[in-house]
C-alpha positions in Angstrom: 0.0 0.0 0.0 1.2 3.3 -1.0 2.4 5.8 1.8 1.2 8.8 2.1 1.7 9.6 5.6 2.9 13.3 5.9 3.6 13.7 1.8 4.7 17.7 1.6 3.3 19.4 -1.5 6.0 21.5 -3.1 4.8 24.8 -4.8 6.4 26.4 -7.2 8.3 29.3 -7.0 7.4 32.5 -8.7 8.6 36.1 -8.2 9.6 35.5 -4.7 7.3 33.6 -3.2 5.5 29.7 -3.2 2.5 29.5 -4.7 0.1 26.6 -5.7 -0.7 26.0 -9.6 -3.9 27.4 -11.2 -4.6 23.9 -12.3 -5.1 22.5 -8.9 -3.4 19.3 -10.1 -0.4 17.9 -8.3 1.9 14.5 -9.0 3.7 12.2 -6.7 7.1 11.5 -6.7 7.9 8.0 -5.9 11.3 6.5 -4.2 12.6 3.9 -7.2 14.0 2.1 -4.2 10.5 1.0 -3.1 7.8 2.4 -5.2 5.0 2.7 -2.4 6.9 5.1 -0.9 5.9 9.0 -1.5 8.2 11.5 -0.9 6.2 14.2 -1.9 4.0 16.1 -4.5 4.2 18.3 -6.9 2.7 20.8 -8.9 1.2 20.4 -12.2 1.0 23.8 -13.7 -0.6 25.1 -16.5 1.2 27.8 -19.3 -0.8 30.7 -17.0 1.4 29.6 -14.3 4.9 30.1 -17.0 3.7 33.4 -18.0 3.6 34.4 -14.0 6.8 33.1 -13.8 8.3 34.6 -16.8 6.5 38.5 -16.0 8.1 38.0 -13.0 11.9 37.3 -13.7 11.2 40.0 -16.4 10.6 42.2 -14.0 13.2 41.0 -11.7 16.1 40.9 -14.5 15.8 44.8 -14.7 16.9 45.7 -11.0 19.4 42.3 -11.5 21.0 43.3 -14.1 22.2 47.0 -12.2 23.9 45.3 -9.7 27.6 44.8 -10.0 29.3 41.8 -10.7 30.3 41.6 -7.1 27.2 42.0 -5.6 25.4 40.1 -7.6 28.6 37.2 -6.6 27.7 37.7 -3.2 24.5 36.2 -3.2 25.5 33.3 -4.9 28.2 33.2 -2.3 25.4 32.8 -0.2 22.8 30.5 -1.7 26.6 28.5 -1.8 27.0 28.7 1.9 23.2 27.7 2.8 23.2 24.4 0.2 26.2 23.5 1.6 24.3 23.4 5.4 21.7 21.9 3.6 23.7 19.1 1.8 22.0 15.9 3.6 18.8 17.2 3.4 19.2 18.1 -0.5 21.2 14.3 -0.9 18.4 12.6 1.2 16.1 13.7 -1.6 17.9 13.0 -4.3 18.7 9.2 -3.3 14.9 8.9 -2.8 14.0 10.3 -5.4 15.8 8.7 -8.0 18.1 5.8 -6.9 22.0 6.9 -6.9 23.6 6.2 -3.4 23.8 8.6 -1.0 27.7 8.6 -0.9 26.9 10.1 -4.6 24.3 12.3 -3.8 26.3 14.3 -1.1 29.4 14.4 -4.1 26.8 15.8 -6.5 25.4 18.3 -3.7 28.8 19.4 -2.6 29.9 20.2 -6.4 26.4 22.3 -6.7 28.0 24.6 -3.5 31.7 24.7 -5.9 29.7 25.9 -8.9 28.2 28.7 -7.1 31.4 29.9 -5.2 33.1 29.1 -8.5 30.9 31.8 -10.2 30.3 33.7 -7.5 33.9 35.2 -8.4 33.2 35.5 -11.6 31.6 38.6 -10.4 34.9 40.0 -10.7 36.6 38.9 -13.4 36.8 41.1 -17.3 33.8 41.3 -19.6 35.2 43.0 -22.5 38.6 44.1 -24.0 39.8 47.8 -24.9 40.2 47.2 -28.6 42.6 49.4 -30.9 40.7 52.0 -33.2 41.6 53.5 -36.4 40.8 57.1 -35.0 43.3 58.4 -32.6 40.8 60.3 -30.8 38.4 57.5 -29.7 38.2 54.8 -27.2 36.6 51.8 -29.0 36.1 48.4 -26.5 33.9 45.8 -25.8 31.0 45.0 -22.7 29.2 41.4 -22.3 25.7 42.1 -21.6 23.2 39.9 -20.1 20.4 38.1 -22.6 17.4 38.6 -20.1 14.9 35.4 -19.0 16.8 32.1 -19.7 14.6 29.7 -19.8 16.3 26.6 -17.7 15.1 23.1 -18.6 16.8 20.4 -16.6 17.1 16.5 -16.4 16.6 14.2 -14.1 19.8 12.6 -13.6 21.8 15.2 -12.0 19.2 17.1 -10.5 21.6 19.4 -8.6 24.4 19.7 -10.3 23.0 20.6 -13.4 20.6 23.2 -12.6 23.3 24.8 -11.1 25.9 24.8 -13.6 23.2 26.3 -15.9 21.7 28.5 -13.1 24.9 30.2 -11.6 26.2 30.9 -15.0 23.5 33.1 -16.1 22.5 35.2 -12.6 26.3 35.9 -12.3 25.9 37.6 -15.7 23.0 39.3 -14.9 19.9 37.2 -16.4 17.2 36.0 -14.5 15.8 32.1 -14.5 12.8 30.3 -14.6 13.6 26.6 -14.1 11.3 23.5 -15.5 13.0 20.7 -13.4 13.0 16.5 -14.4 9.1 15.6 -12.9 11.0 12.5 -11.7 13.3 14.7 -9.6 11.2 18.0 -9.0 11.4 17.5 -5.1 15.0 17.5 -5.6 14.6 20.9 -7.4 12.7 22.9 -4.8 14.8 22.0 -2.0 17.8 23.3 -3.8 15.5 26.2 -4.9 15.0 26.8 -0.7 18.2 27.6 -0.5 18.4 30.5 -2.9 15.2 31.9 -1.3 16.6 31.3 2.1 19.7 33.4 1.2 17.7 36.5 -0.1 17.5 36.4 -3.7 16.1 39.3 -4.9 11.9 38.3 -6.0 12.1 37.4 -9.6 15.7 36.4 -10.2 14.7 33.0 -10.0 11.7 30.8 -10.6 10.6 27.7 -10.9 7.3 26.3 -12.1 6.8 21.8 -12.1 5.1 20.2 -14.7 4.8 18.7 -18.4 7.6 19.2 -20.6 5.0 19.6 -23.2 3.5 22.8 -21.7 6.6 24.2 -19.1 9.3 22.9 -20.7 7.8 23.5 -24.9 6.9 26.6 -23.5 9.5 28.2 -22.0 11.0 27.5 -25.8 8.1 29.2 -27.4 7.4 31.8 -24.5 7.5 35.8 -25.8 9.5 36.5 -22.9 12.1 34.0 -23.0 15.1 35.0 -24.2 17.4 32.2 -24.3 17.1 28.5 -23.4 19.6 25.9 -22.0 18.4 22.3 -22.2 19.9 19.2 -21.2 18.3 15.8 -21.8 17.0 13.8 -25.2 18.4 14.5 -28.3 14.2 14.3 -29.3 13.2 16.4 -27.0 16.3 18.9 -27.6 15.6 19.2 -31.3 12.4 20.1 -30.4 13.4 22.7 -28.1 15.9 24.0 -30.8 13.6 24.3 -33.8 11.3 26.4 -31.1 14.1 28.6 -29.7 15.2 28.9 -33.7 11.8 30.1 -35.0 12.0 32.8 -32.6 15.7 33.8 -33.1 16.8 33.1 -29.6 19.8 31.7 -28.5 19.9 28.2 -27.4 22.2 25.5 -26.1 21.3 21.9 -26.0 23.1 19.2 -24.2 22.0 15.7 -25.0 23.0 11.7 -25.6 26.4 9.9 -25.2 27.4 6.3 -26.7 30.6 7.2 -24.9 33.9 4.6 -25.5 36.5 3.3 -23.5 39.7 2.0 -25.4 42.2 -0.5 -23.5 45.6 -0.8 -25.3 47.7 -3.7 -24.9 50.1 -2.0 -22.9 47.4 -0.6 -20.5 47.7 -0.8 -16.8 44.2 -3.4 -17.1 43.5 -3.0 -13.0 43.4 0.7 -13.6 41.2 0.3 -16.6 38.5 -2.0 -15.3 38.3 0.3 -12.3 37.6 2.8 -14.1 35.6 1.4 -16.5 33.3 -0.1 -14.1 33.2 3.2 -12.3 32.3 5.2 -15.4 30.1 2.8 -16.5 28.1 1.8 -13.5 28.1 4.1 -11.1 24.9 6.3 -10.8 23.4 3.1 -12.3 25.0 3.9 -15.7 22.2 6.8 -15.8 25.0 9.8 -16.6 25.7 11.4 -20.2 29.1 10.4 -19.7 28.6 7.0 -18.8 31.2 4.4 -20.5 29.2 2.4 -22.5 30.9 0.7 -25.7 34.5 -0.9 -23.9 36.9 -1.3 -26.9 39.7 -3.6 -25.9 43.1 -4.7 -28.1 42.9 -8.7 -28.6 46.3 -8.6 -26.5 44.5 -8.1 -23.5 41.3 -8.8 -23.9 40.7 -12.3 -22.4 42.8 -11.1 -19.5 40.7 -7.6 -19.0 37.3 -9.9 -19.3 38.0 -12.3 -16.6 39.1 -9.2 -14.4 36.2 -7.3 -15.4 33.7 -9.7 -14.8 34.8 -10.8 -11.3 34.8 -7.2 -10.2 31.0 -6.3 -11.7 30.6 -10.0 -9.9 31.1 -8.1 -6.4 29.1 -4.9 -6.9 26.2 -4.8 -4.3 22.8 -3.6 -5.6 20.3 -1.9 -3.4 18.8 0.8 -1.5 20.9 4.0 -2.2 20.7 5.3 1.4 21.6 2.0 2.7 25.8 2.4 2.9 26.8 -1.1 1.6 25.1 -0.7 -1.4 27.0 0.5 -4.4 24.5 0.9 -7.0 21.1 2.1 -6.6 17.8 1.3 -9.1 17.0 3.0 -12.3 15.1 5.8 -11.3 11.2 4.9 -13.2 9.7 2.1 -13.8 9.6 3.9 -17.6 13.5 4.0 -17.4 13.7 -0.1 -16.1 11.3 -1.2 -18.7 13.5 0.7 -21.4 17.2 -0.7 -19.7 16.0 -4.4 -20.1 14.5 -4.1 -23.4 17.8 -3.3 -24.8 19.7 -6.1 -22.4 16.5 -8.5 -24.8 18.0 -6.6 -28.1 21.5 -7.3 -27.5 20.5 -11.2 -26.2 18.4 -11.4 -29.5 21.0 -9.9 -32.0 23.8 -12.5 -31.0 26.0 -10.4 -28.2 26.8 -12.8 -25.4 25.8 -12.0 -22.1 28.5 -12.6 -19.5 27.0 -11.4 -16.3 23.8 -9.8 -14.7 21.0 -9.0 -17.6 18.2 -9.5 -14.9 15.9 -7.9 -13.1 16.5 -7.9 -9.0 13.3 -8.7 -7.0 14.5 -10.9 -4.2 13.9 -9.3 -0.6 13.2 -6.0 -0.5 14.5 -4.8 -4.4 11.0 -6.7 -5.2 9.0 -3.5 -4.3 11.9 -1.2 -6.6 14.0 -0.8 -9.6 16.8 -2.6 -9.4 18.7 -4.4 -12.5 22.2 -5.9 -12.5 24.8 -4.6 -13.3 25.5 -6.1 -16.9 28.1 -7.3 -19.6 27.8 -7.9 -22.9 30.6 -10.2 -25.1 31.2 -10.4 -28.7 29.5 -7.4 -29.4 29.8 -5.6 -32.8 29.5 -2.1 -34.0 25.8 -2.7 -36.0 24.1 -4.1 -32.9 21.3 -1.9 -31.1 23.4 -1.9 -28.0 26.6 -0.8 -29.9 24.6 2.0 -31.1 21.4 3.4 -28.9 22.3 5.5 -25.4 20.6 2.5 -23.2 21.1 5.4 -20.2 22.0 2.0 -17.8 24.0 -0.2 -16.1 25.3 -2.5 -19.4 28.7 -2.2 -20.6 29.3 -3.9 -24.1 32.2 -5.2 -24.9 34.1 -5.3 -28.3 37.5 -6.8 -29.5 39.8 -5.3 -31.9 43.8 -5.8 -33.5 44.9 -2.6 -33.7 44.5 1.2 -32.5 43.3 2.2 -35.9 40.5 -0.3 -35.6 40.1 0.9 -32.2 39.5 4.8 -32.9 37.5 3.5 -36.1 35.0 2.0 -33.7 34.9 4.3 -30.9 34.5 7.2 -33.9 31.5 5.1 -35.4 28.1 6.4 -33.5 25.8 9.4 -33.8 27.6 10.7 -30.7 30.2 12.3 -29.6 30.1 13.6 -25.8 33.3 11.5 -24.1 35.3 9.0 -24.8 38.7 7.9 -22.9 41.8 5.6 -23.3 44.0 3.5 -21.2 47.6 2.9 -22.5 51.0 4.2 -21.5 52.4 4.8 -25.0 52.5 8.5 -25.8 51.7 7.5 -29.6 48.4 6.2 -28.6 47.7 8.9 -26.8 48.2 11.4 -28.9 46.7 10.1 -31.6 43.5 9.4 -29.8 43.3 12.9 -28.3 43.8 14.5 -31.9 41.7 11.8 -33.4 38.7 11.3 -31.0 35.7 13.0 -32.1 34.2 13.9 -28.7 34.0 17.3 -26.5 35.6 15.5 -23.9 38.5 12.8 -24.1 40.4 11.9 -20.9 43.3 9.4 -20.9 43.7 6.8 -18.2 40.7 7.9 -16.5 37.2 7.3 -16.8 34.5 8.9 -19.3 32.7 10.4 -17.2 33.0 12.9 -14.9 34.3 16.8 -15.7 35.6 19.3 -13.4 33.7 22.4 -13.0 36.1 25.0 -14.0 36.9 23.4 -17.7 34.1 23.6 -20.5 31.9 20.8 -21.0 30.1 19.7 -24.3 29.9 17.7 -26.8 30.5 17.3 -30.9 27.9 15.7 -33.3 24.4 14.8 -32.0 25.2 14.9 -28.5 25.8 18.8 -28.4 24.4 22.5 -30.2 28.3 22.9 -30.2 28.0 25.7 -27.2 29.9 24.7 -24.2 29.0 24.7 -20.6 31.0 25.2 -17.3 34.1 27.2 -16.6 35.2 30.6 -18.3 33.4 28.9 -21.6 29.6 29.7 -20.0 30.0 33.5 -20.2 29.8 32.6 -24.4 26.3 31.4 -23.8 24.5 33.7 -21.5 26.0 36.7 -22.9 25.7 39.1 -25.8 29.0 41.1 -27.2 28.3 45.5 -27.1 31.4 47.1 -28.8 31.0 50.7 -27.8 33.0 53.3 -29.8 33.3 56.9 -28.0 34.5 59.7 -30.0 35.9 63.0 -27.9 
């Protein structure tokens, strides 16, 4: 029987204050660790509801933008030091919510308080350059000016650290927000959004409204008042958004899909490699962009780099995410565990061996959640489904090759092209992969996924618009270039 005992309703948040939808509809957020657990509702809104939201951080972006750098910084520096008071209650809710471990959640939380500090002193930093003119009697230089309302439209996955990243970027540049979080992880959201009203934000800076992506998160693309959008998520759902922002002529940024390879030379350090591979790869239930998916390995090693492989995934615990010897969590919907073992059935079908896992857990207590095991695939070619499709789960497939050509061939053969990483010790193999790699993001001995705040993030081909997020690179997003010529 479902619980229900002391379910908070979250609100949204809209010029300032909480406030219920016009609709009168709320949802429940289930814990995918055991579904008949509630942890709380929220609101379904209607597009009345946007257009509050989006009059208001109109409204709000004018007095915004007029405050310096550095005291617009100093906010952030707050809402930075009250998350960070704030980080067990914000990871409690994320583990609940949608299945990584705690230990992960807390990570996540504590990177959402290094991206705001990180932009808090951006506050301080140059916007523009003093630019030579022609006339010797004029000053000529340039100013980065704030777009407006961005219109923040945020997965489910890392449902702190990516608002943030996209969040701290544009109110440090002087924009305001109105943020359609993951419905899966909207609880997540407003407890992070909490903390920016506990630290005095300024009414209208930042909003957020819950709800349909078809009417919050379509509209915000199509809104008047919008006047850029930054979208993480489907690549279906970002073209979508894109054609929208397009048609209007604002500026848009879409982050999307990964079919992200590890390579495994024969001269690799292989411990180092299926440590990494497994953490890349699993962790977070294989539910990150970054995630390693497709596991290339030289026929050198490959037998040996199995067998090790294998064992390891052998050990990983499955379970409860706020339950510390777990060290994977469930999918996060029953949508997402239905969709992870149809593609373990697609690979079984299409002749890829299956050397561990494959199943769903319901023994105990995983009977009442979403737990899979963690999974390996054998003999897996480039023209399969799971060589190609982002399963967005815990399978790694594995696939055997002669030479570092092939390699790089292989790894270069999807739609995508977010990360990718390689394990070797020869300096020819590295360089060649990091000159030949088509992916935003290529790391050698060290996992696909994971990127530090301060560097930019994106990715090439399908996964990416091409704009970059994080680090010094965000300022090319939520900003516009004013060259100002003064004549005496």
């Amino acid at each position: 029987m479902t619980t229900h005992t002391e379910v908070k309703t979250y609100l949204n948040y809209i010029n300032g204050e909480w406030h219920s939808s016009d609709t009168g509809k709320t949802s429940e957020s289930f814990n995918p660790s055991n579904k008949d657990e509630v942890l709380g509702s929220f609101q379904l809104s209607s597009s009345n509801d946007l257009d509050n939201a989006v009059e208001a951080a109109k409204a709000g972006q004018k007095v915004w933008r007029k405050l310096s750098g550095t005291a617009r910084g100093d906010f952030l520096y707050k809402v930075a030091s009250v998350l960070e008071s704030k980080i067990e209650y914000v990871a409690e809710a994320m583990t609940k919510e949608m299945g990584k471990t705690f230990t992960e959640a807390k990570g996540e939380t504590a990177r959402g308080v290094a991206i705001l500090r990180y932009y808090a002193g951006e506050g301080m930093r140059p916007v523009g350059d003093v630019i030579p003119s022609s006339d010797s009697e004029a000053l000529m230089f340039t100013n980065r000016v704030p777009l407006g309302v961005i219109g923040v439209i945020t997965p489910w996955n890392f449902p702190v650290a990516i608002p943030i990243w996209k969040m701290a970027p544009a109110l440090i540049y002087g924009n305001s927000v109105v943020l359609k979080p993951a419905s899966d992880t909207a609880v997540t959201a407003a407890r992070v959004v909490e903390c920016f009203h506990e630290a005095g934000m300024p009414a209208g800076v930042i909003n957020m409204v819950t709800g349909s992506g078809s009417v919050i998160g379509q509209g915000l693309a199509e809104h008047p008042g919008v006047d850029g959008i930054t979208f993480t998520g489907s690549n279906a759902v970002g073209k979508q958004i894109g054609r929208a922002a397009l048609d209007r002529g604002i500026k848009y940024q879409l982050e999307m899909g990964g079919k992200n390879p590890v390579i495994v030379a024969n001269d690799a350090d292989l411990d180092l490699a299926v440590e990494a591979t497994i953490s890349g790869g699993l962790k977070s239930t294989g539910q990150k962009c970054t995630a390693t998916s497709r596991v290339i390995v030289q026929s050198g090693v490959y037998e040996t780099f199995r067998e090790k492989l294998v064992k390891k995934v052998a050990e990983i615990t499955v379970g409860d995410g706020m339950e510390n010897d777990n060290w994977m969590g469930p999918v996060a919907s029953e949508n997402q565990l239905n969709n992870v073992l149809s593609y373990i059935e697609k690979g079984i079908a299409e002749g890829a061996e299956l050397l561990h896992g494959g199943n769903q857990l319901t023994d105990g207590a995983k009977s009442n959640g979403y737990f899979i095991e963690p999974t390996v695939f054998d003999n897996v070619t480039s023209d399969m489904t799971i060589a190609r499709e982002e399963i967005f789960g815990p399978v790694l497939a594995l696939m055997k090759v002669d030479t570092m050509e092939q390699a790089l061939e292989i790894a270069n053969d999807s739609e995508y092209g977010l990360s990718a990483s390689i394990f070797t010790t020869n300096i020819g193999n590295m360089l060649e992969f990091i000159n030949d790699m088509e992916a935003g993001l290529v790391r050698v001995n060290a996992e696909s996924a994971g990127v530090e705040l301060q560097a930019p993030f994106g990715g090439m081909k399908q996964s990416s618009s091409h704009s970059r997020e994080q680090g010094r690179a965000a300022i090319e997003f939520f900003t516009s270039i004013k060259t100002v010529f003064i004549k005496k």
